[in-house]
VMD Tcl script that draws the C-alpha trace (Angstrom):
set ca {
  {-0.27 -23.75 -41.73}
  {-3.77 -25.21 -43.05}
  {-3.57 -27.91 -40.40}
  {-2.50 -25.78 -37.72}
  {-5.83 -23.32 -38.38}
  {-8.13 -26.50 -38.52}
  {-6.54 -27.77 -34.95}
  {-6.89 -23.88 -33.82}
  {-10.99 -23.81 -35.14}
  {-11.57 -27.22 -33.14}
  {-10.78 -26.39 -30.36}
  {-12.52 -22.98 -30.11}
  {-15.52 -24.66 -31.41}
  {-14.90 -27.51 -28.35}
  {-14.98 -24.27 -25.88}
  {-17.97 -22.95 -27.51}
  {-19.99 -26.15 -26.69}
  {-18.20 -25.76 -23.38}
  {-19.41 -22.69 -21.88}
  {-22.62 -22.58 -20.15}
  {-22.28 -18.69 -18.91}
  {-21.17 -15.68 -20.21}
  {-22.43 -12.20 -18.92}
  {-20.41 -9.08 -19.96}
  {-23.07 -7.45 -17.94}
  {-24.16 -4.65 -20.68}
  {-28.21 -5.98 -20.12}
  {-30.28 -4.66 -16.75}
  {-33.56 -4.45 -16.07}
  {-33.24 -1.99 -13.83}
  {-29.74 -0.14 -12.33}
  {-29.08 -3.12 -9.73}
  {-30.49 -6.20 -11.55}
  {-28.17 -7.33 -14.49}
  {-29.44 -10.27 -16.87}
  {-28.14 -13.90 -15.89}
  {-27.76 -13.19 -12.07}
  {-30.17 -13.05 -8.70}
  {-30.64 -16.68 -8.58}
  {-32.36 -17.81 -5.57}
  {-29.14 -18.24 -3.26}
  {-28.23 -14.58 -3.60}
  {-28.34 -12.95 -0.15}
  {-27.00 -9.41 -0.76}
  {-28.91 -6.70 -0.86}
  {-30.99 -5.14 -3.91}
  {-29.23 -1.47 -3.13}
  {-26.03 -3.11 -2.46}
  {-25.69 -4.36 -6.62}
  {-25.01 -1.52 -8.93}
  {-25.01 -0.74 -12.71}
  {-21.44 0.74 -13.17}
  {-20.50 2.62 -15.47}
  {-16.72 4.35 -15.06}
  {-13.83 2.34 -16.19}
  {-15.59 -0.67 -16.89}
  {-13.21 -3.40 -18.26}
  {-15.30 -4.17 -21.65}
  {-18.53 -2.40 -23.02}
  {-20.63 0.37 -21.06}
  {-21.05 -0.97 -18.03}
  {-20.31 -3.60 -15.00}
  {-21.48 -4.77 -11.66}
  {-20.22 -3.23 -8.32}
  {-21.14 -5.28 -5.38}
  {-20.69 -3.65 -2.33}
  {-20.61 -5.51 1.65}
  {-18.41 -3.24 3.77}
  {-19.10 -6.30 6.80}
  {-17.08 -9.52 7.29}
  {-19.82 -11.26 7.13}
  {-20.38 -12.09 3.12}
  {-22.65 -11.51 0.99}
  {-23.63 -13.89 -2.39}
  {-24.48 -12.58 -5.59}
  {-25.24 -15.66 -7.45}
  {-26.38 -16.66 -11.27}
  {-29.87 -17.91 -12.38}
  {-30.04 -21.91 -12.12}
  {-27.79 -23.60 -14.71}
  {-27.35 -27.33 -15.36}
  {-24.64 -28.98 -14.09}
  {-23.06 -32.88 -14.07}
  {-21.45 -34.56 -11.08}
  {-18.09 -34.86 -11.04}
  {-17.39 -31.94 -13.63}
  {-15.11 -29.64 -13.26}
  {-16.85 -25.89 -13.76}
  {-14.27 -23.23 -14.91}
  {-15.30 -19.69 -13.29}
  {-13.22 -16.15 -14.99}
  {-13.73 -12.85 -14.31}
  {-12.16 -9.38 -14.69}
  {-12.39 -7.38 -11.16}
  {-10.99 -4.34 -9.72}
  {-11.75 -2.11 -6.38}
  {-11.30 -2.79 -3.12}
  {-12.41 -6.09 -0.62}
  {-12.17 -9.81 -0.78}
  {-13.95 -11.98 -3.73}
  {-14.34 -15.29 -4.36}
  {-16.66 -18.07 -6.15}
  {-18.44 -21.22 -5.09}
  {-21.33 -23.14 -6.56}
  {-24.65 -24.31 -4.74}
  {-25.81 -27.92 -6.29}
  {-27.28 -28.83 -3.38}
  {-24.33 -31.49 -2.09}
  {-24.80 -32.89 1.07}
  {-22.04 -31.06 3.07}
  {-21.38 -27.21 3.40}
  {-25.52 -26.92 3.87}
  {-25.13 -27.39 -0.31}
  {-22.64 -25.06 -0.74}
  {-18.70 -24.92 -1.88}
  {-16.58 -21.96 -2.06}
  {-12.98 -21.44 -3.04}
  {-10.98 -18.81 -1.09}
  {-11.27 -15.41 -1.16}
  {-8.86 -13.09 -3.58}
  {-7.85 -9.75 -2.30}
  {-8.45 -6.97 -4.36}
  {-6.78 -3.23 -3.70}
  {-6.30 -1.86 -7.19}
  {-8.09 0.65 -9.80}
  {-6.33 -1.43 -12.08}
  {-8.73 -4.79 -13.83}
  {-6.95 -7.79 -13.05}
  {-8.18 -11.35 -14.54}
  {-8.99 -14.19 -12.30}
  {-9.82 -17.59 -12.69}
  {-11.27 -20.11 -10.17}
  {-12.69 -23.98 -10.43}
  {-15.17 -25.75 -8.78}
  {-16.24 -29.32 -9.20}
  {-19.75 -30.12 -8.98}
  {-20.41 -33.19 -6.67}
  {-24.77 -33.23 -7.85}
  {-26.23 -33.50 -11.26}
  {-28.98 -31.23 -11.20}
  {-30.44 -28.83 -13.13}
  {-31.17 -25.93 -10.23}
  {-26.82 -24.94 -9.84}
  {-26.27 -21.61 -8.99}
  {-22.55 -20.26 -9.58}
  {-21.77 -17.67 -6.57}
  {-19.86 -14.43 -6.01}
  {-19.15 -14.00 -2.60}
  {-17.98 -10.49 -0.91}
  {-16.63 -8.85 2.42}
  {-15.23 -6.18 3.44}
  {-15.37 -4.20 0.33}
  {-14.21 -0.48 0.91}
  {-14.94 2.85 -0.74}
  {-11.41 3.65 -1.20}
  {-11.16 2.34 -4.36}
  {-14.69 2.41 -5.18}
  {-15.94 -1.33 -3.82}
  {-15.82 -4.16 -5.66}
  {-16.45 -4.23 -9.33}
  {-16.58 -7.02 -11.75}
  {-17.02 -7.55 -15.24}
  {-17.04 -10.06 -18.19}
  {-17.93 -13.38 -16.91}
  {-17.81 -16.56 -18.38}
  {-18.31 -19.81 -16.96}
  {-16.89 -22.84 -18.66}
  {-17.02 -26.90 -18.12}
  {-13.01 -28.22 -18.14}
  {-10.38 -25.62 -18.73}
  {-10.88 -23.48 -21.20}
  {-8.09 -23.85 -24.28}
  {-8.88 -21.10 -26.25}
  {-5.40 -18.71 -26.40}
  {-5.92 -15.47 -24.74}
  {-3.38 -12.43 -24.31}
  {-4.12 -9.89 -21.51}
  {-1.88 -6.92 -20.98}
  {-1.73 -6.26 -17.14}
  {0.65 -3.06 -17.05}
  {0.26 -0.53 -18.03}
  {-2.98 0.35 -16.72}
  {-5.65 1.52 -19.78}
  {-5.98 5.17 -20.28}
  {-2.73 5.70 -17.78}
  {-0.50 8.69 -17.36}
  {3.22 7.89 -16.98}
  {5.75 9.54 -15.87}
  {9.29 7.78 -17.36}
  {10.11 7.01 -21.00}
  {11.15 3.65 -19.84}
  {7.94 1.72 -20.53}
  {7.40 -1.81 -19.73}
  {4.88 -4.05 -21.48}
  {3.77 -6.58 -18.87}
  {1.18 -9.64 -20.15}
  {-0.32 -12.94 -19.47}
  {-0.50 -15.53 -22.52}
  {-2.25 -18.80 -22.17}
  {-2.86 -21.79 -23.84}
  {-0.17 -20.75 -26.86}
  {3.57 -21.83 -26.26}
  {5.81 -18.69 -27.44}
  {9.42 -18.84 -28.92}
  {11.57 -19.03 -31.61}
  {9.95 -21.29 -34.68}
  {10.37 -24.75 -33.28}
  {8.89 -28.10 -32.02}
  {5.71 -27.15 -29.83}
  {5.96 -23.51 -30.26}
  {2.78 -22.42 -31.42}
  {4.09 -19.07 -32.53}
  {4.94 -15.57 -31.07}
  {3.55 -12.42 -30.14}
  {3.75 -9.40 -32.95}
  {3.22 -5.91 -31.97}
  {2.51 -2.06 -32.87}
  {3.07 1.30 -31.23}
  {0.68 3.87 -32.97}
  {0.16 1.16 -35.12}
  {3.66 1.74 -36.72}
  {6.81 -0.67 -37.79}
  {5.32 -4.05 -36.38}
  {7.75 -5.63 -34.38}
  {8.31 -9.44 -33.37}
  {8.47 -10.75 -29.73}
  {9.36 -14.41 -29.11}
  {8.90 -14.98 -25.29}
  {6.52 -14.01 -22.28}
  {8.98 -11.36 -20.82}
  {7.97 -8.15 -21.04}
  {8.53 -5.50 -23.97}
  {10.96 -2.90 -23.01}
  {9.99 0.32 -25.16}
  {11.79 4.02 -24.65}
  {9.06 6.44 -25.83}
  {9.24 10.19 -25.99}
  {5.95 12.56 -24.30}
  {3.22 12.11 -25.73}
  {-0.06 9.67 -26.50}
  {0.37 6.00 -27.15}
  {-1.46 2.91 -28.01}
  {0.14 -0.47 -28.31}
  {-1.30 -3.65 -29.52}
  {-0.14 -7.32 -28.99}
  {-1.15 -10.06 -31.34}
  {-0.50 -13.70 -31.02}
  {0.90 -14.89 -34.77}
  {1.73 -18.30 -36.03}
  {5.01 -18.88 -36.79}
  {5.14 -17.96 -40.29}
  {3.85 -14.14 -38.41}
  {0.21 -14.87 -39.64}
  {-2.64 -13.67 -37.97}
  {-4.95 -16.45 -36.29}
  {-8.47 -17.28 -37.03}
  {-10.51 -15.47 -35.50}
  {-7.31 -12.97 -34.23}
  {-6.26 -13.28 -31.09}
  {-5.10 -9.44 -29.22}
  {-4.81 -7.09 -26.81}
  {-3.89 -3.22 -26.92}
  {-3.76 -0.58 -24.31}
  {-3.57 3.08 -23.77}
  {-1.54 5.48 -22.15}
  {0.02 8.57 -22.44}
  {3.69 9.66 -21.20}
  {4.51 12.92 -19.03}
  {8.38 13.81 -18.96}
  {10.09 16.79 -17.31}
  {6.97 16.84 -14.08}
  {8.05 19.68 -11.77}
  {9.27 18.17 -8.17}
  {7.11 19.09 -5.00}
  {8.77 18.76 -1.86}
  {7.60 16.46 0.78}
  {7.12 20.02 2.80}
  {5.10 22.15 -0.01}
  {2.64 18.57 0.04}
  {2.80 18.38 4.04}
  {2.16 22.43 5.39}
  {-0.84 23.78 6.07}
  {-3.04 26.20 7.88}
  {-6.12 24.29 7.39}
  {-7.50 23.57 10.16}
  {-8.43 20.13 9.34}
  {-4.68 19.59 8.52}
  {-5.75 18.73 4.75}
  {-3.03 19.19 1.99}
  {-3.13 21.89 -0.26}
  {-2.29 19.57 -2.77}
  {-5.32 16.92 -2.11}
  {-6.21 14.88 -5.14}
  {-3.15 16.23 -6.89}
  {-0.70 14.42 -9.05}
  {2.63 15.12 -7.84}
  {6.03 13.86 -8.46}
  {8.42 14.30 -5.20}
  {10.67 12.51 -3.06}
  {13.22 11.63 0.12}
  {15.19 8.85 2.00}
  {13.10 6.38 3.01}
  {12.59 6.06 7.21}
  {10.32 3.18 7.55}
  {8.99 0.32 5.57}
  {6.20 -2.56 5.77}
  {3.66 -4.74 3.20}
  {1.28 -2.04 2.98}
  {3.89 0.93 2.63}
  {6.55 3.02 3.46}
  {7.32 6.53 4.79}
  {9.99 8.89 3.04}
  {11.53 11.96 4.41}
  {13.08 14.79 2.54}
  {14.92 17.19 5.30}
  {15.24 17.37 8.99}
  {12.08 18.36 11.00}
  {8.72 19.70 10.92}
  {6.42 18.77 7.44}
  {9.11 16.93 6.18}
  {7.86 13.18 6.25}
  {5.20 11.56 4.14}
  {3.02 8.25 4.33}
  {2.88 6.32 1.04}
  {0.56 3.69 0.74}
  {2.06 1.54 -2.13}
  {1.48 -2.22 -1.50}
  {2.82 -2.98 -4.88}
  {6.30 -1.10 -4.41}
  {6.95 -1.44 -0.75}
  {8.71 -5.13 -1.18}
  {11.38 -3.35 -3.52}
  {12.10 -0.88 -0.70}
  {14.71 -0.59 2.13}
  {15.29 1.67 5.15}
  {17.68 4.33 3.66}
  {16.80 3.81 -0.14}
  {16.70 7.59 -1.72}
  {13.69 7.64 -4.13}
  {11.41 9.61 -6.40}
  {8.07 8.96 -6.76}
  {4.66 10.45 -8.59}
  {1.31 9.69 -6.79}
  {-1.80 11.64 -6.03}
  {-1.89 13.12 -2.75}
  {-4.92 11.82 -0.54}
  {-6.30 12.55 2.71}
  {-7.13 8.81 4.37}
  {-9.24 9.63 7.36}
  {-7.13 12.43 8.47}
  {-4.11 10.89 7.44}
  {-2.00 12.95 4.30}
  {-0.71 10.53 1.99}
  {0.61 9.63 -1.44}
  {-1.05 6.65 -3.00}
  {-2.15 5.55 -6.81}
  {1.38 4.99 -7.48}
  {2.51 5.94 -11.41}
  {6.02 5.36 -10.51}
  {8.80 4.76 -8.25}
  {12.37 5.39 -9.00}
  {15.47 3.46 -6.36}
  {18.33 6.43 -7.28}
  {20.41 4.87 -4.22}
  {20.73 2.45 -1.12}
  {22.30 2.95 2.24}
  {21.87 6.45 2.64}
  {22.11 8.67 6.03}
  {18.97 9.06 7.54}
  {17.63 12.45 8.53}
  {18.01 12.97 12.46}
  {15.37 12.56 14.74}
  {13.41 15.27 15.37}
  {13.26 15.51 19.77}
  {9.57 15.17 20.65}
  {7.51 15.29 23.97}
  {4.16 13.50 24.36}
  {2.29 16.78 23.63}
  {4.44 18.20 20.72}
  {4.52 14.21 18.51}
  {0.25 14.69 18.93}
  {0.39 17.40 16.01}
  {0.35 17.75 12.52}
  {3.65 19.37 11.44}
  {4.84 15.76 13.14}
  {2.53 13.57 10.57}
  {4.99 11.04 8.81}
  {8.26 12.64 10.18}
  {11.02 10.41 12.05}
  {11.13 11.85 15.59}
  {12.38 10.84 18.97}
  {11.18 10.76 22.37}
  {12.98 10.91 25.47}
  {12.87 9.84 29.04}
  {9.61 8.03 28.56}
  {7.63 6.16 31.52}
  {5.32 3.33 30.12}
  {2.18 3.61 31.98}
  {0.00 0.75 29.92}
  {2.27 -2.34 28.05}
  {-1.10 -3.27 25.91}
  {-3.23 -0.46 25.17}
  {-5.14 -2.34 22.70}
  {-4.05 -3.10 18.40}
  {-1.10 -2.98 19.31}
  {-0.27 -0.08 21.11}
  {1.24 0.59 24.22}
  {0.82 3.84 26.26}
  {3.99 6.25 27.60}
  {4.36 9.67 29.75}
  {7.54 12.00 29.64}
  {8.15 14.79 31.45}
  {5.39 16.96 30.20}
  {2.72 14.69 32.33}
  {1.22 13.77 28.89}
  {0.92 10.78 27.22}
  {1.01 9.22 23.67}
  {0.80 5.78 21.68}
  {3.59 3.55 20.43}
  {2.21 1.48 17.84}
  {3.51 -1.76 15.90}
  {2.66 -1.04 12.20}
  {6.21 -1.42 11.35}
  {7.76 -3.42 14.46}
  {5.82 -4.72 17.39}
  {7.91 -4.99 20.47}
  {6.54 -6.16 24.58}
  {7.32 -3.16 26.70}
  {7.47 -3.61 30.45}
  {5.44 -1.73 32.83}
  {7.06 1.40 34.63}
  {10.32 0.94 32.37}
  {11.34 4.30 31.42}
  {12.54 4.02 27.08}
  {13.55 6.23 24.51}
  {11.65 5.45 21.42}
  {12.72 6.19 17.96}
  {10.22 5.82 14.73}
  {8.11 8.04 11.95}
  {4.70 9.53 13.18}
  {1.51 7.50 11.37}
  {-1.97 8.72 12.13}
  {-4.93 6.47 12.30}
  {-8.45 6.30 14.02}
  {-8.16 9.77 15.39}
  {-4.61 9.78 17.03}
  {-0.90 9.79 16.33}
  {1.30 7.11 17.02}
  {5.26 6.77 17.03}
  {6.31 3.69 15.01}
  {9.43 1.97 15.77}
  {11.10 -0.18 13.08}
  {13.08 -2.23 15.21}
  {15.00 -2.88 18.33}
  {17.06 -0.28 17.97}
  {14.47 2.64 17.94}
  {13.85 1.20 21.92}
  {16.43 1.86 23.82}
  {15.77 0.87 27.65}
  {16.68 4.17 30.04}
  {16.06 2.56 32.97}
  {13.13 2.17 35.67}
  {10.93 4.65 37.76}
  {13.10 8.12 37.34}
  {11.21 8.45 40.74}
  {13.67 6.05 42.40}
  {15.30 7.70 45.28}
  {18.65 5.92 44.93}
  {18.65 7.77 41.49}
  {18.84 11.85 41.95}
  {20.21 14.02 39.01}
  {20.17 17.45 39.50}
  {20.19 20.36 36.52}
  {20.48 24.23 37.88}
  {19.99 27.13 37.68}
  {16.38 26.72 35.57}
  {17.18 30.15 34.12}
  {21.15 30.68 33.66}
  {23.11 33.63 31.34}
  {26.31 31.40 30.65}
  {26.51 28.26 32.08}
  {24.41 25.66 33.88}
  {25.54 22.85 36.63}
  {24.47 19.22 36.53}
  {25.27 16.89 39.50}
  {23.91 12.87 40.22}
  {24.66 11.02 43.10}
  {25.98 8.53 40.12}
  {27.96 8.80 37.70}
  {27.57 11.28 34.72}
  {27.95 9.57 30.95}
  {26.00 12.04 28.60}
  {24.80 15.37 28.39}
  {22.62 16.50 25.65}
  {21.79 19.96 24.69}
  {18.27 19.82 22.57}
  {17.13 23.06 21.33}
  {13.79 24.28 21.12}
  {12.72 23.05 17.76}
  {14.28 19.69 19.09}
  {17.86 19.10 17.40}
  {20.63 18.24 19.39}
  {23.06 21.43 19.57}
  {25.41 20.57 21.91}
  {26.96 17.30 23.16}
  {29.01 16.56 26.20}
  {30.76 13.00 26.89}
  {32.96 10.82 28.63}
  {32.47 13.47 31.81}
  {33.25 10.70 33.72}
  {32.05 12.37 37.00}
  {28.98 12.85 39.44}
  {28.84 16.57 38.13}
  {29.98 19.09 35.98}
  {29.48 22.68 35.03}
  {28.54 23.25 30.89}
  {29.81 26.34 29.47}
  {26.46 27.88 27.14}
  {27.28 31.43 26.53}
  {27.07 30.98 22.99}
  {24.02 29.85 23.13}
  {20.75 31.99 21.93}
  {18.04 33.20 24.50}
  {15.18 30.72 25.01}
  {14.15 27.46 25.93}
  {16.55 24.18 25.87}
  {15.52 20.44 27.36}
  {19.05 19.24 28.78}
  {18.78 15.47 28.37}
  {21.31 13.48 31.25}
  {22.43 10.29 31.15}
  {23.84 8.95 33.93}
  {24.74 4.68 34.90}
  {21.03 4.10 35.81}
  {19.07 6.70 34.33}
  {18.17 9.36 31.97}
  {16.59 12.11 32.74}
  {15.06 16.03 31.18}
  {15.33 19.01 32.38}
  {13.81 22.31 30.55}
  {15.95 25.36 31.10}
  {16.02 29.13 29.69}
  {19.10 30.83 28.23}
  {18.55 34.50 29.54}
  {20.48 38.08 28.39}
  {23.11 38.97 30.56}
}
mol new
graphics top color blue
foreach p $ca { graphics top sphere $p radius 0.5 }
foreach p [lrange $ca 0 end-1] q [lrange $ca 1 end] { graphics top cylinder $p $q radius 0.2 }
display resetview
């Protein structure tokens, strides 16, 4: 035990001597210049660097950096010394939203003096540790260590970065981090996972080259022993918690000086469900949720799926679908899964969605989808449509690259929308007529149908203009039945109501016309879709009292 203490003080006292920086940014002259940075090299702007003070990771305070452009920005330190050929140790905590990264300026003769490493993506509230390395190639006493931003975004608050330190080599001191839960969190599951990082300190049962193992507390009650990195499973009733992880020797000593990490949270159970509809309808004009900035815990089927997120769908029609922006989750997700989820409702640019994840539950796979609602290119450009699986028929494409990946399409109203590829990106053809199957996402001011794969394009046919082609539907206002002839043969006739479900079906006709029996039908308006060999076509009708 003595000897393993002695080899634990050496090397912390080797790191000491190691680190030339270390900024946990709690000093400022004034709200936008912290002590130890604006070296000569830094480019960003004087408004653009900001004393933060919500959520920091350690202390009162941290450094936001913001540079919404692609063009970066460098926040650098004051000069430091630095040796050729030494390898310079960079960590961080960070958090927010844009792209990070370090580099050095020593004045080398390529890269104008300047080396960077690449650039880490950060989308999180959450403070996640990074590390980075760069190797000085000049001896010199005028190095300046550099942050470098772009395309940092208010939607989770910019970048923000705290605790600093700079070391020469690797760093060996052992550290523990917990990385989930988040600190101060609200969870919604008494299923609790303790997810952490451990370096430099091998964990496992008392052995050769195990160092020791991790000991740990909830409420600071009946320490427990963990010997491996996996996480710690704990089942936890409602109600406020704080758990601490130690690393221990094996003999389940503390070391010198103690080596830990704790976190936070607290647990909600029994969170009453809001349906996808109560989040979705509204009268606003603006088409904002009621529920904005709400935490809510709902659910559905899931209709579409890609890296960034997925949509879910509780119920047929109108207000029924939902965006979720869950980069995190959406890997674990397929078409068809039926989940639960709690987020907080947010209103991205117009678009209603749940994001800020607390939890996602998989109750099944492989589960019916909810049908299609029937669009036209007016109806799919509204908000009862926002995030709902809908279809549209019989529809012409008049551009095959209307720009980001969109492609342009008329029906039978005259009107046109967008068919985008956020979830499946497909080449139409010019003048084909398709019908196109997908949930309804809304960005940059206008709606877009999203197919998910080949099968939500199904080819009709060409120009319905084609004289060859002639498929005729009458009367336009009938009491009982309707007539439907084609110079070609007839396959399929559908019957869509009003509210666009399919109500009636008609196959294997098997004929060039036929006469549809409706008297059962309601008054009002039906589209009667016909497929035929070649084509498909739409005809609005009226059902009318005798």
């Amino acid at each position: 035990m003595k000897s393993f203490l002695l080899l634990f003080c050496l090397i912390l006292l080797e790191n000491l001597k190691s680190q030339i920086f270390n900024c946990d940014f709690e000093t400022w002259s004034d709200n936008h210049h912290p002590a130890g940075f604006w070296g000569a090299k830094t480019n960003i702007e004087v408004d653009s660097v900001v004393k933060y003070s919500t959520s920091v990771h350690g202390g009162s305070f941290a450094v936001q950096l913001i540079n919404t452009e692609s063009t970066h920005k460098r926040f650098t330190t004051q000069p430091l010394s630095v040796d050729s050929g030494t390898v310079y140790t960079i960590s961080f905590w960070v958090r927010g939203k844009g792209n990070v990264r370090t580099g050095i300026y020593d004045g080398r003769t390529s890269g104008n003096g300047y080396y960077y490493n690449s650039y880490v993506n950060v989308n999180t509230l959450e403070w996640q540790y990074v590390t980075q390395s760069v190797t000085a190639e000049v001896t010199t006493t005028s190095a300046e260590f550099i942050f470098s931003v772009q395309y940092t975004n208010s939607a989770n608050d910019h970048i923000q970065i705290d605790d600093v330190q700079i070391f020469s080599g690797t760093p060996q001191t052992p550290t523990i981090t917990i990385t989930s839960p988040a600190n101060n969190s609200t969870l919604y599951s008494s299923n609790v996972s303790i997810v952490f990082n451990v370096t430099n300190f091998n964990i496992g049962q008392p052995g050769p080259n195990i160092d020791g193992h991790i000991k740990y507390t909830v409420n600071n009650l009946n320490p427990q022993m963990h010997y491996s990195t996996s996480p710690i499973s704990l089942t936890l009733n409602e109600g406020s918690y704080t758990v601490v992880l130690e690393l221990v020797d094996n003999n389940n000593n503390s070391l010198n000086p103690p080596i830990l990490a704790s976190v936070t949270f607290n647990i909600v159970l029994n969170m009453q469900f809001t349906s996808i509809y109560n989040i979705q309808y509204t009268t606003d004009p603006s088409g904002n949720s009621p529920l904005v900035d709400d935490t809510v815990l709902t659910g559905g089927i899931v209709t579409g799926v890609h890296s960034q997120g997925f949509f879910i769908q509780s119920g047929y029609g109108m207000w029924n679908g939902i965006y979720v922006y869950a980069p995190t989750y959406s890997s674990q997700l397929s078409i068809g899964d039926s989940v639960t989820i709690v987020g907080k409702v947010k209103e991205y640019y117009g678009l209603t969605e749940i994001t800020n994840l607390a939890n996602l539950t998989i109750h099944s796979s492989g589960n019916a989808l909810p049908q299609p609602y029937i669009v036209n290119a007016t109806t799919v450009k509204t908000e009862p449509f926002e995030g709902v699986l809908v279809k549209i028929l019989n529809a012409k494409c008049i551009n095959p690259n209307a720009g980001y990946g969109m492609w342009t399409v008329k029906d039978y109203t005259n009107d046109s929308c967008k068919i985008h590829n956020l979830l499946y990106s497909y080449t139409p053809v010019l003048n084909k007529i398709y019908n196109i199957t997908g949930p309804v996402y809304y960005a940059y001011q206008e709606y877009r149908i999203e197919p998910r794969s080949e099968n939500d394009i199904e080819i009709v046919g060409n120009v319905s203009e084609n004289p060859i082609f002639n498929t005729v539907v009458y009367p336009v206002e009938f009491v009982n039945e309707i007539n439907v002839k084609s110079n070609v043969k007839l396959l399929c006739i559908n019957v869509i109501s009003e509210n666009g479900k399919v109500i009636k079906s008609f196959s294997d006709i098997n004929s060039t016309c036929t006469t549809l029996k409706l008297n059962n039908l309601r008054s009002g308006i039906y589209l009667i879709e016909v497929r035929t060999e070649n084509t498909t076509t739409i005809q609005k009708v009226i059902k009318i009292q005798e």
